[in-house]
C-alpha positions as CSV (number, residue, x, y, z in Angstrom):
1,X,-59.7,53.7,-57.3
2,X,-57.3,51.5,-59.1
3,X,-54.9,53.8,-58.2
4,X,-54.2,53.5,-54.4
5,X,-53.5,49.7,-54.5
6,X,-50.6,50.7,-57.0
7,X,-49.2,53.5,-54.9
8,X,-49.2,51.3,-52.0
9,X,-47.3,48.3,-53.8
10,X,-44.7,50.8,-55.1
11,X,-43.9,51.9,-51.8
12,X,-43.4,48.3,-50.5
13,X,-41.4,47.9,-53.5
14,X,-39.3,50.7,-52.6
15,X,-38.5,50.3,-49.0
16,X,-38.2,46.5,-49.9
17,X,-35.3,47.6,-52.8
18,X,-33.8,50.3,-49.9
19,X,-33.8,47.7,-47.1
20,X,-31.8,45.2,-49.6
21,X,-29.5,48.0,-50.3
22,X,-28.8,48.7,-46.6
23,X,-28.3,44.9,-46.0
24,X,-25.6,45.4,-49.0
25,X,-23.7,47.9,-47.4
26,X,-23.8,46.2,-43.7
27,X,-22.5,43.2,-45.5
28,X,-19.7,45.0,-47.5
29,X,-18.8,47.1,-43.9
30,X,-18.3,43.8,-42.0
31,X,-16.5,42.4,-44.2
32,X,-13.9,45.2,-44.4
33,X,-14.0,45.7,-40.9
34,X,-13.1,41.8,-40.5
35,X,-10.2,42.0,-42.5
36,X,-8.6,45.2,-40.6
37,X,-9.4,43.4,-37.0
38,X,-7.7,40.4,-38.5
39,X,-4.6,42.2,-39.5
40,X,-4.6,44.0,-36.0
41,X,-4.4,40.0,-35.0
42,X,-8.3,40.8,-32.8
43,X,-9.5,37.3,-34.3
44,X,-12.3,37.1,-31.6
45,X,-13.8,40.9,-33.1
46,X,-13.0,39.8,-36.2
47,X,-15.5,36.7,-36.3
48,X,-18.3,38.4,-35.0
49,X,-17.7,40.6,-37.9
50,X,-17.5,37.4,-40.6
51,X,-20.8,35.8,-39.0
52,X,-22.5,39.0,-40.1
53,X,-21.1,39.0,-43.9
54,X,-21.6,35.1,-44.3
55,X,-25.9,35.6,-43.9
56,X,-27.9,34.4,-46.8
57,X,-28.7,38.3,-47.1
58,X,-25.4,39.1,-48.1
59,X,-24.3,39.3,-52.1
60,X,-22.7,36.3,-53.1
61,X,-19.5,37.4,-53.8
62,X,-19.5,39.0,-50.2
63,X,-20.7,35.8,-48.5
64,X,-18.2,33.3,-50.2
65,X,-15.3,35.2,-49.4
66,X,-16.3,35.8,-45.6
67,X,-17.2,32.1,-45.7
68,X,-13.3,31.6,-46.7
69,X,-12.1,33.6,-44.2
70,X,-14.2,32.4,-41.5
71,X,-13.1,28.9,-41.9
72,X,-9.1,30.0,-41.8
73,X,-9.6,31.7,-38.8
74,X,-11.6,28.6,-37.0
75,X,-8.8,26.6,-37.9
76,X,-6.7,29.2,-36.1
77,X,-7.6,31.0,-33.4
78,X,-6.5,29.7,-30.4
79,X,-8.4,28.8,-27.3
80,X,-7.2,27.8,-23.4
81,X,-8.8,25.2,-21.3
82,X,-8.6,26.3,-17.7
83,X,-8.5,24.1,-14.5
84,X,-7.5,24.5,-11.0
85,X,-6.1,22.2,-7.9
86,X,-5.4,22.1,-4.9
87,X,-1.5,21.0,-3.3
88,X,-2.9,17.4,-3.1
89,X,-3.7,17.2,-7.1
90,X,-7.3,17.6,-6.5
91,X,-9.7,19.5,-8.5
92,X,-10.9,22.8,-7.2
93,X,-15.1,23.8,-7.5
94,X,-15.8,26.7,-5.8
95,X,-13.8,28.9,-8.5
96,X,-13.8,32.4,-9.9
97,X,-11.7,32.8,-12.6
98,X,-11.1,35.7,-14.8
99,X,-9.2,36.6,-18.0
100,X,-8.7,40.0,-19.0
101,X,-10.8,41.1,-16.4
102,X,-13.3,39.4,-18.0
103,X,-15.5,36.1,-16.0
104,X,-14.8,32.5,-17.2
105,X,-16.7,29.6,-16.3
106,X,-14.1,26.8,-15.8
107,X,-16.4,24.0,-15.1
108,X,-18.0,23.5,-18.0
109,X,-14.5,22.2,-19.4
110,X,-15.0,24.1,-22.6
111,X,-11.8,25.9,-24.3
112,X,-12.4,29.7,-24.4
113,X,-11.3,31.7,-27.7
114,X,-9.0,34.3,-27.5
115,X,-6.7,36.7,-29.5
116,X,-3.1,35.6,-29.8
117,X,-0.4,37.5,-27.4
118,X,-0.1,38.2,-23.8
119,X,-3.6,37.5,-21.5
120,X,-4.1,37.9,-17.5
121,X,-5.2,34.8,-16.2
122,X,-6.9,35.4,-12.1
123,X,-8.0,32.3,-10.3
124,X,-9.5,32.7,-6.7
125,X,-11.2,29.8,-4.6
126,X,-12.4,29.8,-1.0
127,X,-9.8,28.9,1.6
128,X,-7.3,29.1,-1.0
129,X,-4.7,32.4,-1.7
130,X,-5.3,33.4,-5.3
131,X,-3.3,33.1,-8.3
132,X,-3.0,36.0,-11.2
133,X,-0.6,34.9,-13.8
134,X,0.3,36.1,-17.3
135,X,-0.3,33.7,-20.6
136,X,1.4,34.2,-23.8
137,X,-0.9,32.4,-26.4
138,X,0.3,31.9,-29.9
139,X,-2.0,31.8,-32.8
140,X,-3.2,28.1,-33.7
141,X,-2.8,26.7,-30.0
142,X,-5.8,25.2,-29.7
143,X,-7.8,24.1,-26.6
144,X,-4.4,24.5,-24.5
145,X,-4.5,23.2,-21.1
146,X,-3.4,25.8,-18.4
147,X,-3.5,24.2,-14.4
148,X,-3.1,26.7,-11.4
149,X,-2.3,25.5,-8.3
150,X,-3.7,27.2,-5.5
151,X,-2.0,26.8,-1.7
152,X,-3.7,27.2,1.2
153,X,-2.7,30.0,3.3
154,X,0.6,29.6,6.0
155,X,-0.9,29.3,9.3
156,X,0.7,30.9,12.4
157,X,3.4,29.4,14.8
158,X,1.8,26.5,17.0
159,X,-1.6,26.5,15.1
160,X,-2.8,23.4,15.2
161,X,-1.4,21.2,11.5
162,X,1.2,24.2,11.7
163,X,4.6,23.6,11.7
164,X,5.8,21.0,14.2
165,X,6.6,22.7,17.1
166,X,10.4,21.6,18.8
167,X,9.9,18.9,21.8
168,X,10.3,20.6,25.2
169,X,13.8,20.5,26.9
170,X,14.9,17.0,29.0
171,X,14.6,17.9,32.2
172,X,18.2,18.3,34.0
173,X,19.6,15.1,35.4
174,X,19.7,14.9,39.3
175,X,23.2,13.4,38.8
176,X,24.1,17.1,37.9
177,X,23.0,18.1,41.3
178,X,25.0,15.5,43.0
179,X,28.2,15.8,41.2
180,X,27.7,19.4,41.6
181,X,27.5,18.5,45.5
182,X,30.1,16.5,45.9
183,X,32.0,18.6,43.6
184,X,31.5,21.8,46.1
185,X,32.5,19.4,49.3
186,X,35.3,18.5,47.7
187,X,36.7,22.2,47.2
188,X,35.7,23.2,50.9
189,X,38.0,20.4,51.8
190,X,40.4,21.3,49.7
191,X,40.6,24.5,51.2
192,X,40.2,23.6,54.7
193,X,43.4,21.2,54.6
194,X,45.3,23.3,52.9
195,X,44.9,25.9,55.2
196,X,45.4,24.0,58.1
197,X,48.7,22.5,56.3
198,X,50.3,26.2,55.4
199,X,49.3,26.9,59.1
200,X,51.0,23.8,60.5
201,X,54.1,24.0,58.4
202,X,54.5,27.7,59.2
203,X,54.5,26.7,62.9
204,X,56.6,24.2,62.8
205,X,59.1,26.3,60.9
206,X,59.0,29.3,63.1
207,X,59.3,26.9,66.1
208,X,61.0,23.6,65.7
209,X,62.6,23.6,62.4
210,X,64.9,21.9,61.5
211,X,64.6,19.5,64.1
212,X,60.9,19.0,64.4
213,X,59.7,15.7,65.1
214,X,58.7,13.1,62.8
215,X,55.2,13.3,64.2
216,X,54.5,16.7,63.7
217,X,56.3,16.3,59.8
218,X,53.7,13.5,59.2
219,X,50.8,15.1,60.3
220,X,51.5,17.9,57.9
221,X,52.4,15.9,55.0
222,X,48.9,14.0,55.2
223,X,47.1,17.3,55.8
224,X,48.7,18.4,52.0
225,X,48.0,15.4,50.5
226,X,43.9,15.1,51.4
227,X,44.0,18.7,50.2
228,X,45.5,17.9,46.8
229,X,43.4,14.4,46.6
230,X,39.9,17.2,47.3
231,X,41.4,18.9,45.0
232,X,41.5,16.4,42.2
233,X,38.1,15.0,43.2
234,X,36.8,18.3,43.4
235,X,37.7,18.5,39.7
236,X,36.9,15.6,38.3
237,X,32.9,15.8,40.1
238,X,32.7,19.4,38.4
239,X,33.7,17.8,34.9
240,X,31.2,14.9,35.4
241,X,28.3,17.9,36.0
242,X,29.0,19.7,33.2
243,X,29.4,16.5,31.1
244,X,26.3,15.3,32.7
245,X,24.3,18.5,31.8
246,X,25.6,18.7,28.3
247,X,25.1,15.4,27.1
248,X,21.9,15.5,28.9
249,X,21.0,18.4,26.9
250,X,21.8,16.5,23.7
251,X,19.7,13.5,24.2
252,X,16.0,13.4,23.3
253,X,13.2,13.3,25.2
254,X,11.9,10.0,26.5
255,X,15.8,8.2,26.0
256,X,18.1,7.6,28.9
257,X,20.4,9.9,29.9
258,X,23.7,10.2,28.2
259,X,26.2,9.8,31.0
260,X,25.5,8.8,34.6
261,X,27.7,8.9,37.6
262,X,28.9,5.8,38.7
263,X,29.9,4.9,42.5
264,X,31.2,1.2,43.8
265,X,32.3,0.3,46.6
266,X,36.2,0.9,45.2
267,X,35.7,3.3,42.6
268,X,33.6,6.3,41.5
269,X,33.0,7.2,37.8
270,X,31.5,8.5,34.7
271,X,29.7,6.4,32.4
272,X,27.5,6.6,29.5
273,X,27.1,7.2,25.7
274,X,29.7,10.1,24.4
């Protein structure tokens, strides 16, 4: 009978002796497999791979050289601390962020390991147009701060806190329409005198010329000279309109016209700011 209980206890023994042996050899793996990730500069890979040959479990020599190694490569592997704002400097909540492709929570302020050399950084909040930028991370940049500033989207023309939209145009001056007026009644009697003076004078030379009388000289002469003063005034009321309109134009609205006509009992003219 004695005999069972000692079978038994060898075969503890045994599968106690093979399990330490497999422990061994996971030990020994990791810690070869740490040191290839960490020439491949994969220093995230390679610490999950050091945590696994620095176990109690492990042979001593094993664990005190993953224990070395492990320590370096805390002191060195970098890590990036990543925040967002808005145009106004204000911190952004409602965040998803990514690295790699990978989720990050950026609220809990924590830096986040990673393997030195070129990372995609994607930050995306609501309201906001998103932001995908590349980070080149050197090796021993710890807890590096990297900001993103996301803009809110252009809103269309005349949207309301769009772009400010260009006042309306000033309304024409009615001085435009009265110089224009006068302007036009001018020319007509322009034109009526001077016909009526070519008319005259070729009368009188057909009939009485050169000894016409004094009378009928006169009355020509003053025919030709209130067609050349309608022509003047004609002129100078179609140059006060189109200054009028122009400098109207100019002027913003809500201020007093630029130029206004001006008529006096002597006089009639243009005034205003030029």
């Amino acid at each position: 009978m004695r005999l069972v209980p000692t079978l038994m206890m060898a075969a503890v023994l045994a599968a106690t002796s093979s399990a330490r042996a497999d422990e061994k050899d996971v030990c020994a793996s990791s810690s070869e497999y740490a040191q290839r990730l960490l020439a491949q500069g994969k220093m995230i890979e390679a610490r999950g791979q050091l945590l696994i040959c620095t176990r109690m479990v492990c042979p001593a020599v094993v664990k005190q050289d993953c224990d070395g190694w492990l320590s370096t490569l805390d002191a060195t592997i970098p890590s990036l601390v990543v925040a967002a704002r808005d145009e106004e400097g204000r911190d952004l909540l409602d965040l998803k962020v990514t690295l790699d492709g990978a989720a990050v929570d950026p609220l809990n302020g924590r830096a986040v390991p990673v393997d030195p050399g070129v990372h995609r950084l994607r930050v995306e909040a609501a309201g906001k147009l998103p932001v995908e930028q590349r980070v080149v991370v050197h090796e021993g940049e710890r807890a590096r701060p990297v900001t993103v500033t996301l803009a809110s989207p252009a809103k269309p023309a005349g949207a309301r806190g769009g772009a400010p939209q260009p006042p309306p145009e000033r309304p024409t001056s009615p001085f435009v329409y009265i110089l224009g007026t006068l302007a036009g009644v001018s020319f007509a009697s322009f034109a009526a005198f001077e016909i009526k003076a070519s008319v005259q004078s070729s009368h009188l030379r057909s009939t009485c010329a050169p000894r016409c009388s004094a009378s009928e000289v006169d009355g020509v002469s003053t025919d030709t000279v209130i067609a050349n003063v309608s022509l003047a005034l004609g002129a100078a009321f179609a140059g006060g309109a189109v200054a009028v309109w122009y400098f109207g134009k100019k002027g913003q609205r809500g201020q007093p016209p630029a130029a206004a006509l001006e008529i006096g009992p002597s006089r009639i003219g243009l005034h205003g700011t030029f």
